[in-house]
N, C-alpha and C positions, 0 to 999 in steps of 0.2 A: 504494500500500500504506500509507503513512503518514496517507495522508486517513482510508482503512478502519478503522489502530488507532486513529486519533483521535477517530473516531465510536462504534466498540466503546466505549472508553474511559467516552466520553458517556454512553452508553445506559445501561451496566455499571451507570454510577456513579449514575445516576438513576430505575433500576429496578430494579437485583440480578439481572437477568437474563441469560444467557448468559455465567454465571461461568467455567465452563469453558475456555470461545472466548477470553473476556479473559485468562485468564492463560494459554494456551499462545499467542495472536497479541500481546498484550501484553507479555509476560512482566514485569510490573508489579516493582519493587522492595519491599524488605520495607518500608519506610513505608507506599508506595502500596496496597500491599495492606495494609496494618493498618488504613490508611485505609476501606476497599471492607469490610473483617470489619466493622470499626467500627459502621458503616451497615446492612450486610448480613448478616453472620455471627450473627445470634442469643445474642450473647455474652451473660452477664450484663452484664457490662460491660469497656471498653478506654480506658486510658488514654489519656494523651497522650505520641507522642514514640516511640511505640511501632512494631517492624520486627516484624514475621511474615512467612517466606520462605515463595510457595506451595506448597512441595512438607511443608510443615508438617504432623502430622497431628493433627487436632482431634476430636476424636471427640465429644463433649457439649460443646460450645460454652456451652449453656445452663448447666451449673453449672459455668463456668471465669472466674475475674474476674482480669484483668491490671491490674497498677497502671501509674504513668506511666516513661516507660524501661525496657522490657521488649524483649528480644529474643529471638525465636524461631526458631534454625534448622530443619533437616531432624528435628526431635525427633518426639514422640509424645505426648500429651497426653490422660488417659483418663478417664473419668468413669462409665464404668460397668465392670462384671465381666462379658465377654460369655458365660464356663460359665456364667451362672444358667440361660439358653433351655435349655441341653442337658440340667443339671439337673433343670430342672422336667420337660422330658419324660419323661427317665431315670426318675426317681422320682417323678413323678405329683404334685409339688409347685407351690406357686405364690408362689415364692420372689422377694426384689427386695436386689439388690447396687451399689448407685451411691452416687456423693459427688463431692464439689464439690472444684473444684482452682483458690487460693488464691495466685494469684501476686503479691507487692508490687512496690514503686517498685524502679526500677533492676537488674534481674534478667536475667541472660545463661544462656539455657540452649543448653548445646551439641548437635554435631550426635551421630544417634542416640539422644540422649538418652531413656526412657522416663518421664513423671512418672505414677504410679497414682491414683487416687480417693481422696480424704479426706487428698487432701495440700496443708499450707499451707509456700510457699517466704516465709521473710524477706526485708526488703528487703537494698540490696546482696549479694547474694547471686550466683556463679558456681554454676553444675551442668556438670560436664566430660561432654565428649564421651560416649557409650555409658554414663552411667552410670543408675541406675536408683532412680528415688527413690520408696519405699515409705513413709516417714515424713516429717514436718514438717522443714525444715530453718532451724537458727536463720539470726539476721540475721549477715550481715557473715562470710560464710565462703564459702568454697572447696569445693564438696563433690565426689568423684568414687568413681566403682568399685558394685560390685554386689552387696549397699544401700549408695545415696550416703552417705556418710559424709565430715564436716568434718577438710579436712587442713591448713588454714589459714587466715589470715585475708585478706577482700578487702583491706582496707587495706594492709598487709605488702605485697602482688603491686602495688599502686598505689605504693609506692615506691621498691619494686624496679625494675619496668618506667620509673617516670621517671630513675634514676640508665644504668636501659642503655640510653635513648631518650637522654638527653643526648651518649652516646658515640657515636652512628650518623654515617656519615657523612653522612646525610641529615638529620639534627637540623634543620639553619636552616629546610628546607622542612616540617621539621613543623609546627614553632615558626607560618610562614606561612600552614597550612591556614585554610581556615573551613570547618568543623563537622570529622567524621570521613575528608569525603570533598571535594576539592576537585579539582574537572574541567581546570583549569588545572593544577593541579600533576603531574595524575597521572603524563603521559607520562616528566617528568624522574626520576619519584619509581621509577616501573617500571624508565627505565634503569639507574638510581644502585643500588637493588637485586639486580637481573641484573649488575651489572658487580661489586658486590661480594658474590656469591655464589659467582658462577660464574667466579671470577678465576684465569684459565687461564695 
């Protein structure tokens, strides 16, 4: 089976072919798949450094430009207005509703997320879980709820979270990681968490 994902892999990444097969026998990481959209997905364009999870939803690829450190969960991502088709039936028109979606450097959009058409995200920029962003969102904020709306600033939560990462008891092994994600550390890091979570 590992020869198999390892030739899908191949193939995937060297033709754009049986995308599907690669990422349910794969199940690729959101780099590795940012990597695979990179090359394959039609984007305008993808930064670098960039995680797209595949259960992501991309609707018009083609006017969506990711800058570099971008993260993409289970979000939604849209580039057109799909009532125009129904419209135009309905009323015998030959209507056109799309626009490009504008993502900069360093951007965490969370999971459920909705972003709409004709929207530009600043950079540093968080989008919370479920929330739904119908307009431009400045640089350097926190947006959440439904229309996104700025409820603080990134910087502020970056040292916030360093003053409560300092007090974990896991701090040393953060301090020790390399990158976000470190395969060595992990097992101790899963226990030291679980033991100070669930400390029975």
């Amino acid at each position: 089976m590992r020869l198999f994902r390892r030739l899908l892999k191949l193939i995937s990444f060297k033709t754009g072919r049986f995308k599907r097969l690669y990422v349910k026998i794969c199940s690729p990481s959101g780099s590795e798949y940012a990597n695979f959209l990179k090359k394959w997905g039609g984007f305008y364009s993808i930064g670098n450094d960039c995680h797209i999870w595949p259960y992501t939803n991309i609707t018009d690829p083609a006017y969506t430009r990711l800058g570099n450190n971008v993260m993409l969960t289970a979000c939604t991502i849209l580039g057109h207005d799909g009532s125009i088709d129904v419209l135009n039936r309905a009323y015998g028109k030959k209507l056109d509703r799309v626009g490009k979606v504008d993502i900069k450097d360093n951007v965490f959009i969370g999971h459920g997320a909705i972003v709409l058409p004709g929207v530009t995200i600043g950079p540093n920029t968080i989008v919370g879980a479920g929330s739904v962003v119908t307009k431009d969102i400045p640089e350097g904020v926190i947006a959440v709820g439904n229309p996104a709306k700025p409820i603080g600033k990134t910087y502020d939560l970056v040292e916030k979270l360093e003053k409560q990462t300092k007090e974990l008891p896991w701090a040393e092994l953060i301090q020790q990681r390399e990158g976000s994600f470190d395969a060595a550390l992990e097992p101790e890091l899963k226990r030291l968490r679980a033991e100070y979570f669930f400390n029975d």
